[in-house]
C-alpha positions in Angstrom: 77.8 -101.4 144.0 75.6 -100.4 141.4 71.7 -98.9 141.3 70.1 -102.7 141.4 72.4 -104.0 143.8 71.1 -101.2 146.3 67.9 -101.7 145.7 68.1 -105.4 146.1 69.8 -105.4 149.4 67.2 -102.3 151.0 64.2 -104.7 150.0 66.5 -108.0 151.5 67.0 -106.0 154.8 63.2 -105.1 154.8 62.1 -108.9 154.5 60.7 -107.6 151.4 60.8 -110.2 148.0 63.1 -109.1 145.3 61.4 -106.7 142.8 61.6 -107.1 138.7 64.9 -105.6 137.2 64.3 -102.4 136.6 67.5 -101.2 136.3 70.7 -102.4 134.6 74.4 -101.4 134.1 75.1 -101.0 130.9 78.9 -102.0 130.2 80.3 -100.5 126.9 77.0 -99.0 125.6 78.7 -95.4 126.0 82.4 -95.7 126.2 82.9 -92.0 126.7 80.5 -91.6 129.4 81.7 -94.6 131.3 85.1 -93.2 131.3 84.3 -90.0 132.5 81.8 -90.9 135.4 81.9 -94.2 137.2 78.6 -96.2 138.3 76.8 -93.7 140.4 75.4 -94.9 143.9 71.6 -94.9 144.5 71.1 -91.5 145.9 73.1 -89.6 143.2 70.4 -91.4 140.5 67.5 -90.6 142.7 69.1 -86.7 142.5 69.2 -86.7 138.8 66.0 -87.9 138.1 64.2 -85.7 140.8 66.1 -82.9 139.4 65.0 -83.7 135.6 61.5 -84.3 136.6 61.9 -80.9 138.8 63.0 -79.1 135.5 59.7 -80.2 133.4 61.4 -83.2 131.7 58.6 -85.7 131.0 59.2 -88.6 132.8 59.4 -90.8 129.6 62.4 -89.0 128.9 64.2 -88.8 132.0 65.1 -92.8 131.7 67.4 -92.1 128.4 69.0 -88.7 130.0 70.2 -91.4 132.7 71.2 -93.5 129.8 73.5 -91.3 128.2 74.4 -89.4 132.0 75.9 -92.0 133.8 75.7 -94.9 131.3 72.7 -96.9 133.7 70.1 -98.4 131.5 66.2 -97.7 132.5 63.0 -98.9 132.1 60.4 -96.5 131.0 58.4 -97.4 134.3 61.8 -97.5 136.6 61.4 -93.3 137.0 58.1 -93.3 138.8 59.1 -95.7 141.3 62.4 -93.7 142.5 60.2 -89.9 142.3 57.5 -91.4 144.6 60.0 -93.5 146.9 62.0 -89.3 147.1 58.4 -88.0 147.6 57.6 -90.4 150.4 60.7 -89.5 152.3 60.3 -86.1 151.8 62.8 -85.3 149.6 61.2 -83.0 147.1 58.0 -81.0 147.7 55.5 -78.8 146.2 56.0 -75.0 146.8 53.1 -72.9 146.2 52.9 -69.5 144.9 52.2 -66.5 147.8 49.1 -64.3 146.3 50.4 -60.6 147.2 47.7 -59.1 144.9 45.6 -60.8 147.4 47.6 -59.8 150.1 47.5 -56.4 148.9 43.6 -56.4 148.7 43.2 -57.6 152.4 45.0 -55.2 153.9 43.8 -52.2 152.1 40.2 -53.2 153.1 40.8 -54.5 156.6 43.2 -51.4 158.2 43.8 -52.5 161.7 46.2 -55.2 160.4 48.5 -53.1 157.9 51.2 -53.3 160.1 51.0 -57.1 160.4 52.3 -59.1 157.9 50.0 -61.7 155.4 50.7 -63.6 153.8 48.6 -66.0 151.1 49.6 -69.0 150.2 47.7 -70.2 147.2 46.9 -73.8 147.8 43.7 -75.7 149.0 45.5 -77.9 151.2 47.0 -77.5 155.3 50.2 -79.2 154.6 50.9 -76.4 152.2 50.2 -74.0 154.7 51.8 -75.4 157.5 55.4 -75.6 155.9 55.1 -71.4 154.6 54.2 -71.2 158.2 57.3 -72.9 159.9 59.5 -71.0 157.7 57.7 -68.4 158.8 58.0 -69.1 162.5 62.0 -69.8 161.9 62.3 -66.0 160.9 60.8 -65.1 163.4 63.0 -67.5 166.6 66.0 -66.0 163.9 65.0 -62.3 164.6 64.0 -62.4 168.3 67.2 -64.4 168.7 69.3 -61.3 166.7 67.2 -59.0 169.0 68.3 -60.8 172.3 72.5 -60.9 171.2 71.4 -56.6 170.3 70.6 -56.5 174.0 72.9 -59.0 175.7 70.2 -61.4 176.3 70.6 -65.2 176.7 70.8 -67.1 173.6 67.2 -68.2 173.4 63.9 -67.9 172.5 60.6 -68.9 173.9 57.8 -70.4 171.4 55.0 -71.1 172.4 52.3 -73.8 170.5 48.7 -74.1 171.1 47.8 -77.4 169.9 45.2 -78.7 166.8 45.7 -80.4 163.9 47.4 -77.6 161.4 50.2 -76.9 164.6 51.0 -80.5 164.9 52.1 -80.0 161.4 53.5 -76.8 161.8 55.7 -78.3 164.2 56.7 -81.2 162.4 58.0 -79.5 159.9 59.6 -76.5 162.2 61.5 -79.4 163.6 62.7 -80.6 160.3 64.0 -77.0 159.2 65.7 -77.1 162.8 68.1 -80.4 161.4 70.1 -77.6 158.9 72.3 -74.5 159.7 70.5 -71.5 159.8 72.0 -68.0 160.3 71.1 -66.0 163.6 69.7 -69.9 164.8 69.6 -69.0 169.0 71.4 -71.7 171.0 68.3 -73.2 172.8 64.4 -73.1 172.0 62.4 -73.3 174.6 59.1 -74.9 173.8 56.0 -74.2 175.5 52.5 -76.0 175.4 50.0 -73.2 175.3 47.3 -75.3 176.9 46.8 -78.6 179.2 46.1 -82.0 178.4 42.7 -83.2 177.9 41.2 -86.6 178.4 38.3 -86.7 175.8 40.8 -84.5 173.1 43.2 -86.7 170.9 46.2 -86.9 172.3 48.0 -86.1 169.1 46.1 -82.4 169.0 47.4 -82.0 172.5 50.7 -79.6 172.1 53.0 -82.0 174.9 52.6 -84.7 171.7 54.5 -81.8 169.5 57.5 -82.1 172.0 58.6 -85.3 170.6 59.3 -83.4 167.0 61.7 -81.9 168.6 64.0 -85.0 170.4 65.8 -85.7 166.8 69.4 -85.8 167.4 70.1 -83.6 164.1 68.6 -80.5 165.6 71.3 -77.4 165.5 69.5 -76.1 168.4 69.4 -77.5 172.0 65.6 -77.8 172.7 63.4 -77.8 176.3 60.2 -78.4 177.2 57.6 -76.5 179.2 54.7 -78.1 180.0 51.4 -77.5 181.6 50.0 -80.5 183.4 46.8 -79.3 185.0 43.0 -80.3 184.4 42.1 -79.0 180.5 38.4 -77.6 181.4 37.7 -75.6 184.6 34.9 -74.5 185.8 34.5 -70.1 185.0 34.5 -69.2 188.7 37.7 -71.3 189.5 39.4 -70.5 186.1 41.9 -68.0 188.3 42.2 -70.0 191.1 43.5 -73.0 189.0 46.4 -70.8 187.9 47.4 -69.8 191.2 48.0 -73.7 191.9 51.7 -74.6 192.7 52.6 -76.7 189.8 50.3 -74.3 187.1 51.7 -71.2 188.2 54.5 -72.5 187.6 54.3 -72.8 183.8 52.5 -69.1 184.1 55.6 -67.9 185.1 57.4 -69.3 182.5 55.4 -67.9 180.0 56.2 -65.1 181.0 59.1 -65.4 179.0 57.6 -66.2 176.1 58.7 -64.3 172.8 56.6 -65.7 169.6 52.9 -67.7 170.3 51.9 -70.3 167.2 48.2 -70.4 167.1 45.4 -71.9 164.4 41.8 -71.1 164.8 38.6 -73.2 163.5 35.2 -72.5 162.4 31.9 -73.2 164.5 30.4 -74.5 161.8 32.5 -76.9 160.9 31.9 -80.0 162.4 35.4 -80.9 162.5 36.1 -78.4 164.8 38.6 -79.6 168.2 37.0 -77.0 169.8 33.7 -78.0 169.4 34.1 -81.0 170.0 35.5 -80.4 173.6 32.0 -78.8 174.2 28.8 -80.3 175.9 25.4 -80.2 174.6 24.6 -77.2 177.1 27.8 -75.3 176.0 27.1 -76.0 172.3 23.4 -74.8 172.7 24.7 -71.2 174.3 27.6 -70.3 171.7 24.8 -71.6 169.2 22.8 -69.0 170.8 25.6 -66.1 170.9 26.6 -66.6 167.3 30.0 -68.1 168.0 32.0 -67.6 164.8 34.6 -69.6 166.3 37.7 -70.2 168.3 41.2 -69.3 168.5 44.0 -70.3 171.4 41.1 -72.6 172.3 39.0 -69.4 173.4 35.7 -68.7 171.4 35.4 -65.5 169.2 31.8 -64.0 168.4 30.9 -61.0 166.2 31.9 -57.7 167.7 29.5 -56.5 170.4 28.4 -60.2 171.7 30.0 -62.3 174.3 28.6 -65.5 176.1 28.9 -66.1 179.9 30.6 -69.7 180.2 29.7 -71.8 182.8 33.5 -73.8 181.7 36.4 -72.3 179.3 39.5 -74.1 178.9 43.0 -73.8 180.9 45.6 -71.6 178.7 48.6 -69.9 179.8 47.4 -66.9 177.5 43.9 -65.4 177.6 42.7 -63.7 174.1 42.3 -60.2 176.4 46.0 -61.0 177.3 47.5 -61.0 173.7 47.4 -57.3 172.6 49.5 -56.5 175.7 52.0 -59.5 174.6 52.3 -57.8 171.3 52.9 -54.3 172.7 55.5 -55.7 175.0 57.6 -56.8 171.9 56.1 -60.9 171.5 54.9 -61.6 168.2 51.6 -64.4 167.4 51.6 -66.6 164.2 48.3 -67.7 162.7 48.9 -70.1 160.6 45.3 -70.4 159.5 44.7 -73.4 157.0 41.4 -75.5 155.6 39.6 -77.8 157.5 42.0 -81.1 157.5 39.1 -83.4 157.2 36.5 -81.7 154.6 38.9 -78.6 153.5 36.1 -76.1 154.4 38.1 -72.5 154.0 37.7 -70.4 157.1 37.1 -67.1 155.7 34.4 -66.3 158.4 36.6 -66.9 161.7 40.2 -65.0 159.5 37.3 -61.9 159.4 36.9 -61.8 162.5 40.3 -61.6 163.4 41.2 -59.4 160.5 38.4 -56.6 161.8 39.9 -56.9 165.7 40.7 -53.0 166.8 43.0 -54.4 169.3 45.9 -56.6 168.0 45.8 -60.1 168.9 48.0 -61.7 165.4 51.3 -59.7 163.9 51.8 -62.1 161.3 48.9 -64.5 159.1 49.8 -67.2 157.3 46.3 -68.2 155.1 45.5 -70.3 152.4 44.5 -68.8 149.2 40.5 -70.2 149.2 40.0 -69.0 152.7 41.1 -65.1 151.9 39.0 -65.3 148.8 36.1 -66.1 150.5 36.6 -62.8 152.1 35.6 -61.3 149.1 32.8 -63.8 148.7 29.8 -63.2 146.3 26.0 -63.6 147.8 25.0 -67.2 148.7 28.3 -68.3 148.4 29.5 -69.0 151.9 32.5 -70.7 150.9 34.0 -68.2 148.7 34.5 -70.8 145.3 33.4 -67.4 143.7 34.8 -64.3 144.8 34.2 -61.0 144.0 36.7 -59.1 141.6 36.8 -55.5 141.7 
């Protein structure tokens, strides 16, 4: 069957109308190619011309290299439509550069985190960070998994995921890296959600949506779930009682187990913020008031010395207080810290904060490049377009 016939039959099996000819065998045009490769199917064309286009081939160009490859005549337009059909399945991607310099330059002026690990990835865009931070997160389930079989441990590892926009990506594409072979791969992952559900949040911030990325049949891991079903705000002066519950302290005992937390933050002042958006006028008007920077795990941070007396706080199986302890005890926490979704406002004030922590609460940052620049931001520049070279 050749190229057009494919095609024709995909868009017949959508309902679709037949496109224009694009494509054509061409019989006898080049004897000695035909001879030595027969028609090629759909997906090994969609290969070469990805690959060509990959290589820096202008796209004008790639038709004849087809041509004179495996003897299939193109039009000049035919090339587009194949790259952005691979694109739109995900086929082939843009992979950013990591910034070390910069990575460098953090750690040398920040020294509680030097024995983390950063890294930058220089893009202006979540998805970009997202997929350096499920690779990322797969080291890490590969190393606590090499760690267990060290020890005679079970087979497994415990992630856990706090929800937001940036983690529902992180996830997705976790999942997708968990569909190939993988050395030191554990034989189950257990995922946890880090928080409970929420009526007024969107469901697909909530982390019990994220299981689903993980029920595709290709996975080389077996995966289970831990949830947390429980109200998502609690009143401060029940907050404890709440987790004493049956069915909560139940999941607080799982988490126990827990070996590697994936977390995001957001900024105050962004007004895309999940966080604040959870909030009531009254609770907006006092972290207003206490100079709230912003949150991560769902739990507010302020500049170092101040603190604000919450009349709610949200239901987590991990308080920030809790995670320096969860680090010393061997767990590791992944920010994978990336611009706002909506406006792409860097977060360079809320990754300060968390850079300048005494007491450990992340062992491994994954940032995008505009938000460590602004670290390094020049007067009246609060987004950090212009930062400061030494």
């Amino acid at each position: 069957m050749s190229l057009w016939d494919i095609v024709v039959a995909k868009k017949r099996a959508n309902g679709s109308p037949e496109p224009s000819r694009p494509v054509e065998q061409v019989r006898g045009a080049n004897p000695g190619v035909s001879a030595r490769a027969p028609t090629a199917d759909r997906a090994e064309i969609e290969a070469a011309v990805v690959k060509h286009f990959c290589d820096g081939v202008a796209v004008s160009q790639i038709a004849q290299l087809i041509r004179e490859r495996f003897g299939i005549a193109m039009t000049r337009e035919a090339p587009w439509r194949v790259l952005g059909e691979a694109a739109r399945d995900g086929r082939f991607r843009y992979l950013p550069r990591s910034e070390s310099s910069l990575a460098d330059r953090i750690k040398e002026r920040f020294s509680p985190i030097r024995e983390a690990e950063l890294e930058v990835v220089n893009t202006s865009v979540v998805e970009d960070v997202a997929r350096v931070g499920a690779e990322r997160l797969l080291k890490l389930v590969c190393q606590h998994n090499r760690m267990n079989l060290k020890v005679g441990a079970a087979p497994e590892v415990h992630v856990g995921f706090a929800g937001g926009r940036c983690l529902r990506l992180v996830a997705e594409e976790f999942a997708r890296l968990l569909t190939r072979k993988h050395e030191s791969l554990p034989e189950t992952i257990y995922v946890h959600a880090m928080i409970a559900g929420f009526n007024s949040m969107d469901p697909t911030l909530n982390p019990l949506f994220f299981f689903s990325s993980f029920v595709d049949g290709h996975l080389q891991v077996e995966t289970k779930f831990m949830g947390m079903f429980a109200p998502g705000i609690v009143s401060d002066e029940k907050y404890n009682v709440y987790r004493q519950e049956r069915d909560i302290s139940a999941a607080f005992e799982e988490s126990k187990k827990l070996n590697i937390i994936v977390t995001s933050a957001s900024e105050w002042e962004d007004e895309h913020s999940a966080f604040k958006g959870l909030c009531d006028a009254e609770m907006r008007a006092l972290l207003d008031s206490s100079g709230c920077i912003g949150d991560i795990m769902w739990h507010p941070l302020f500049p170092a010395g101040k603190s604000a007396q919450l009349a709610y706080r949200l239901l987590t199986l991990k308080d920030l207080e809790e995670l320096p302890g969860f680090i010393h005890a061997g767990g590791d926490v992944l920010l994978v810290l990336g611009p706002c979704s909506k406006c792409f406002r860097p977060k360079s004030k809320v990754l300060e904060r968390l850079l300048e922590q005494k007491r450990r609460v992340v062992t491994h940052f994954v940032v995008d490049s505009r938000s460590a620049k602004g670290l390094f931001r020049a007067p009246g520049d609060p987004w950090g377009t212009h930062h400061s070279e030494r």
